[in-house]
Phi, psi and omega in degrees: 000132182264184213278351171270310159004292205280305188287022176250342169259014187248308151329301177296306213280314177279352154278312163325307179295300171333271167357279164323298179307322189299312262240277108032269193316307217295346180265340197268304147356276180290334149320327188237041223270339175290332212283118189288139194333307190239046195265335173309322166330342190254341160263136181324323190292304190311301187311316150276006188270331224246336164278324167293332186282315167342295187296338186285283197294300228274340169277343191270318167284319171317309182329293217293003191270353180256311188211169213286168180274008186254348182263289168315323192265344167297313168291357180270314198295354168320307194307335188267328188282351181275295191310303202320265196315327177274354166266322147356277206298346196274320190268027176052061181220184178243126162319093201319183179274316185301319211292320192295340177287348202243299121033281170312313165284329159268299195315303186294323147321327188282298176317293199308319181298321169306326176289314163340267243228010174251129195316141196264327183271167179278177201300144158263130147323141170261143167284186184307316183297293199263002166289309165327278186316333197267314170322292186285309174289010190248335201271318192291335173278321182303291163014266186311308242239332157278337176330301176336299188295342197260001175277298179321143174257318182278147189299308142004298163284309157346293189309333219249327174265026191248325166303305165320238212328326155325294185309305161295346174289305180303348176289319171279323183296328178269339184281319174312312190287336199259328167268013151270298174309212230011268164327321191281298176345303194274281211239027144085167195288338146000314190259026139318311183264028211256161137331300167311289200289357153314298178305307184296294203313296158316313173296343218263296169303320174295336179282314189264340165280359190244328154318290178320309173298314129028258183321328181290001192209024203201055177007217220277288202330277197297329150298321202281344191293285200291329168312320170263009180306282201302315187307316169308310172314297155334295201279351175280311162326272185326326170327274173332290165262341115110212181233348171094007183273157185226144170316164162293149138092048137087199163310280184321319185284345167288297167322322166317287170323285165313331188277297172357301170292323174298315182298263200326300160340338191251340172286338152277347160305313184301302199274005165274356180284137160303152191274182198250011198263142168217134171093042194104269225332124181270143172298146170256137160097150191292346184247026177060019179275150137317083182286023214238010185105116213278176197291119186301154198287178199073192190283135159325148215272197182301297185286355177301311159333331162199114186236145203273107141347057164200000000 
């Protein structure tokens, strides 16, 4: 078997498990929507969730050791399209027609941007000064960005800057992760106990606990889209200033870029809409309405609050 073979099945295979993990938080969410986060720490489901995304990175470096990033990180947007039918089959519904068309709309952005914005030179280090800089402006964004969320009144949005601020922690966590394996390379597991890699440990966790919050209130879809919206993004900004990295094709590829981002953008708005079937019941008719009459008045029932995106 040859060797883009093996990272095109290593790939595939690390977005499934990344799928599987969403997939795992995002019901364990709706199971648990009172519960505080991080008391989730205390169930077995959480743990296995924090092993599949585990199994997901570990798998996602085999790719990269078989074939090139321009090939491997395109093939990571798999995750999202993988989760939808498996957050389906667990609550036993059907994929809407928007999510899957709004599904579409982020996987084909998130490729064109991945292609864009992915480096042409081999890993780099960050120096000290800027791994510092990079710490401190990744703790003030996440930061601001739950501020938002604990502000925001509709839940929806709430979810969505909290998938941000997810996306961006995993992002300083993969750039942190790519300049500690350097070092460790150079000065040996010592730089394990290094600061930096604190700083990584933390974005790393921090990253699964701000996602877990995601899911409690936006179902499956529309957090894991932005999370994988902003991780690319987040790395392409650090890239950029840096490392000294530039889209492909200049000026026009930033324009490229940006239209890229706007189209996956419009694929998490399809997906933050709630399907409208409730207690089971799968939406009827090619536009997911109802037919059964409108919805009776009084409170919503419990699970409307968080509704699993299928």
């Amino acid at each position: 078997m040859s060797a883009v073979a093996l990272a095109v099945i290593f790939a595939i295979a690390s977005a499934a498990a990344y799928a599987a993990g969403a997939v795992v938080q995002e019901r364990l969410a709706a199971d648990a929507a009172r519960v505080p986060v991080l008391a989730l720490l205390r169930r077995g489901r959480w743990w296995f969730a924090v092993g599949l995304n585990a199994a997901g990175g570990a798998l996602h470096v085999a790719a990269l050791a078989y074939g090139p990033l321009s090939l491997v990180q395109p093939l990571g947007v798999l995750t999202l399209v993988l989760a939808l039918p498996m957050g389906a089959a667990l609550a036993g519904r059907r994929v809407a027609n928007r999510h899957w068309r709004g599904a579409g709309y982020t996987v084909a952005g998130l490729v064109v941007l991945l292609l864009l914005v992915s480096p042409a030179t081999g890993a780099e280090a960050l120096t000290g000064r800027d791994a510092t800089t990079l710490a401190i402006a990744a703790a003030v964004t996440v930061a601001v960005l739950m501020g938002a969320a604990r502000l925001s009144r509709p839940l929806v949005i709430r979810s969505l800057l909290n998938a941000a601020a997810s996306g961006v922690a995993f992002a300083v966590a993969s750039a942190l992760t790519q300049t500690v394996a350097l070092r460790t390379s150079e000065d040996g597991p010592i730089a394990l106990l290094s600061p930096l890699a604190l700083v990584l440990a933390a974005m790393a966790v921090g990253g699964l606990l701000l996602s877990q919050m995601a899911y409690r209130h936006s179902g499956l879809g529309a957090p894991l889209a932005t999370v994988t919206l902003a991780n690319p993004i987040a790395s392409a900004v650090i890239g950029m200033v840096l490392l000294g990295e530039r889209f492909v094709g200049g000026t026009v590829g930033a324009l490229a870029a940006l239209a890229a981002a706007a189209v996956a953008s419009l694929g998490v708005v399809a997906l933050a809409q709630p399907t409208p079937a409730a207690a089971g019941i799968p939406p009827a008719g090619p536009d997911d309405s109802p037919d059964d009459g409108p919805a009776p008045e009084g409170p919503a029932p419990k699970r409307e609050r968080h509704p699993v995106l299928v």
